[in-house]
N, C-alpha and C positions, 0 to 999 in steps of 0.2 A: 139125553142131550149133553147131561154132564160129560160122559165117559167120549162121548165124538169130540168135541171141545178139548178134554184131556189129549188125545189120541192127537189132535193136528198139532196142538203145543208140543207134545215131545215127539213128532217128526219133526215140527221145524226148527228146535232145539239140538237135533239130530244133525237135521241139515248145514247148521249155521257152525257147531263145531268139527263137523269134517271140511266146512271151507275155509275155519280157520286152521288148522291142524298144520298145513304145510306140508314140504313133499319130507317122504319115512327117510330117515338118516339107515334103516336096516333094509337086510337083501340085495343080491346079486344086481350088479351092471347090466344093463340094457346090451345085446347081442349086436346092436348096428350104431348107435349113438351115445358121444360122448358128451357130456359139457364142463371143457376146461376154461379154469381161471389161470388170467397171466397178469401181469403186470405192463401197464402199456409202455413200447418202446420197441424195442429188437424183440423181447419176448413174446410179444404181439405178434410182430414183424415174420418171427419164423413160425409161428404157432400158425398163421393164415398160410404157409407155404405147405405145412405138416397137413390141413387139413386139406389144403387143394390132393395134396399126392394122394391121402387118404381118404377119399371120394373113390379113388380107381379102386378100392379094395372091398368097395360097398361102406366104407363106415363113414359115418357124418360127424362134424365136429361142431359144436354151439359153442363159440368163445363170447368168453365175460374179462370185458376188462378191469382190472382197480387199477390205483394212483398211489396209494404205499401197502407196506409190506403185512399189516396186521390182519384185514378182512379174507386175505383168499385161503387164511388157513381155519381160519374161524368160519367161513361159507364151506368148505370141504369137512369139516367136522361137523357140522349142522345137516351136512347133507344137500346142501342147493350148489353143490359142486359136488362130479365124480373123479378128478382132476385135478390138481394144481402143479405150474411151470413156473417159477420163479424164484429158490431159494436154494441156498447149498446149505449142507450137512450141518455145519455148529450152529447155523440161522435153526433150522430143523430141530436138531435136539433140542435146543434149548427152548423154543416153542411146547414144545412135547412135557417134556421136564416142569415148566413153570403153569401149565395150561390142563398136562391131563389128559392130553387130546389122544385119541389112536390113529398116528397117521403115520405112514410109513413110504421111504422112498423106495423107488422099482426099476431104474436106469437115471444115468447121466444122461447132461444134455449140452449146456453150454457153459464156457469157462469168461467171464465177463473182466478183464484186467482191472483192479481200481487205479487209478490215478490220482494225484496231486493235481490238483487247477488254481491259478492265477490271473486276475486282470491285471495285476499291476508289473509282475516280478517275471522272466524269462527265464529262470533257474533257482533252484530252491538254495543255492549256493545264495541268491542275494536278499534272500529275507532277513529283515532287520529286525535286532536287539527289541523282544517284545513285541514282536506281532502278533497277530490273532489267526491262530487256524481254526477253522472249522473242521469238525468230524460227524459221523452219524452217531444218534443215542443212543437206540438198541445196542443191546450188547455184543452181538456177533459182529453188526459192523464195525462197533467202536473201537472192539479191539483189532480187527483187521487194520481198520487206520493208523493205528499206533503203529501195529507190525510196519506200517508202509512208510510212517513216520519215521523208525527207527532205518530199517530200509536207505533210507534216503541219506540216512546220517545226523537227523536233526536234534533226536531225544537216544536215550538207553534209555531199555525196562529190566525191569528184574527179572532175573536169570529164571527160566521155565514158567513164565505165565501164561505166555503161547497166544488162541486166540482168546483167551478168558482177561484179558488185560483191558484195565482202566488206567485213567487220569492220575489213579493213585499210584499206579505199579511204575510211574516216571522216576527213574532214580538217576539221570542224567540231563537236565535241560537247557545247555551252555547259554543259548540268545533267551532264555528267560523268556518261551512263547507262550502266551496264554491260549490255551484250547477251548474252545467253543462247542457246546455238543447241541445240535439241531437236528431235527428230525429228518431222515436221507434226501429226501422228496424235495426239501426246501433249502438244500445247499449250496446250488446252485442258481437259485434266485438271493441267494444272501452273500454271494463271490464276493460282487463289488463292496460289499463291508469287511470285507477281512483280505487279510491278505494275500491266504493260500487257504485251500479246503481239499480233504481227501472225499472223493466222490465219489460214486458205483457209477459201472458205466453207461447201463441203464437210463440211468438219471442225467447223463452228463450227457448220450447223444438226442435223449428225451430234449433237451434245452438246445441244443443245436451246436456243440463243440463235437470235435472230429477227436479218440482218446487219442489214438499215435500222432495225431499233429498237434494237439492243443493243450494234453498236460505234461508240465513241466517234471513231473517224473512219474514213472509208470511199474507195476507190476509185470513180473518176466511171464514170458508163453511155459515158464513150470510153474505158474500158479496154482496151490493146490485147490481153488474155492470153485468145486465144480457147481454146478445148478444142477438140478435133480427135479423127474416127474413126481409129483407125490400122490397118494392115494390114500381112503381110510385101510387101517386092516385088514379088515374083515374080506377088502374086496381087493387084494395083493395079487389072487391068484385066478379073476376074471378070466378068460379067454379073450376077452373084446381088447385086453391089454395088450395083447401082444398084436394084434393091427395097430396102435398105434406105435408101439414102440418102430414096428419096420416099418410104419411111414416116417416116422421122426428119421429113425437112424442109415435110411435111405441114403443111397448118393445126390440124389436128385435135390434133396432139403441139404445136404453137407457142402455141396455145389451151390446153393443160393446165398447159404451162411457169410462163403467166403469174397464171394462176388460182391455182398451188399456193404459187405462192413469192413472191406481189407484189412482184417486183422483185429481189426476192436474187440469182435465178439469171436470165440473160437469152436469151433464144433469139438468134445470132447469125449467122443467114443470109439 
């Protein structure tokens, strides 16, 4: 009696840690399904367009959306992602580098302009002695902002800090503006406290501003900050990857890009 009683205990001991275990972060892509993470917005937006085209090719797409930028590379390293659409290159490395992660990108996708936005101000020419700008915290963006900052004509940074620039690397700041760092997501619900904020554009048509008609200065169509599919390693050289890539890089999705967003978002392949 003992040994039957043992026997159901470590079945259902069995049972209860394989339904906790969660799906295997190792082995090969599914040959017909994918499940990518995007960031909700236009990355959404074209991701549902990508998967409509790539339904005609037999593969199915399972989109998961987040709301900022940390969980879909942390869900694609864990494995509850085979996928992720949402980040460009010095976002990426620098994730990779501080995290450990094995994740690698596999094509370009969309080139997102940041902008400067203000409620109060029509030109960044008329921000006043000590204003407050907002910028994102992460580091990829923060420094991006700066670059846009500088850009603009507002601050100098020191010579070669590129996109690795901080608050500190300010070695010109004439109007004495106080910078603000907020997390990307919530910049754009914090406008009306500040004066000006550099935004992703994401985020900025997330909130419901148009970029080419509503920020007051804008990054040029050679911006180099492409977005990129990401993938773990291990699984760079799936087969199932290259149907999505020709559905993404399709005319039929490069045609929807430019229809929906006149310019905001750019198709970059």
């Amino acid at each position: 009696m003992k040994k039957v009683l043992l026997s159901i205990v470590s079945l259902l001991l069995v049972t209860i840690l394989a339904a906790c275990g969660g799906k295997d972060t190792g082995g090969a892509l599914s040959e017909d399904k994918l499940v990518i993470g995007v960031t909700a917005g236009p990355h959404e937006q074209v991701m549902e367009k990508v998967k409509e085209v790539a339904a005609k090719d037999g593969l199915e797409i399972d989109i998961k959306v987040f709301t900022e930028y940390v969980m879909p590379n942390t869900a694609l390293a864990e494995g509850e992602l085979d996928v992720n659409s949402f980040q460009t290159k010095p976002f990426l490395d620098n994730v990779v580098k501080e995290r450990n992660y094995d994740l690698v990108d596999i094509a370009p996708t969309l080139t997102f302009p940041m902008g400067i936005y203000s409620e109060k101000f029509a030109s960044v020419d008329e921000l006043e002695e000590g204003a407050k700008l907002g910028l994102p915290n992460d580091p990829t963006n923060g420094g991006r902002a700066l670059i846009l900052f500088q850009s603009a004509g507002l601050i100098t940074l020191k010579d070669g800090v590129g996109d690795q620039a901080t608050v500190k690397d300010i070695v010109d700041n004439p109007k004495n503006f106080e910078f603000i760092e907020l997390e990307a997501s919530q910049l754009p619900r914090q406008l009306d406290e500040l004066a000006g904020a550099a935004i992703n554009t994401n985020f900025a048509i997330e909130h419901g501003y148009v970029p080419t008609e509503d920020s007051i200065f804008i990054e040029g169509s050679d911006s180099p900050w492409v977005n990129l599919l990401v993938v773990r390693g291990e699984n760079k050289e799936d087969p199932v990857l290259e149907k999505l890539l020709k559905a993404y890089h399709s005319d039929e999705v490069k045609q929807f890009i430019e229809e929906t967003f006149s310019g905001s978002v750019i198709p970059s392949w």
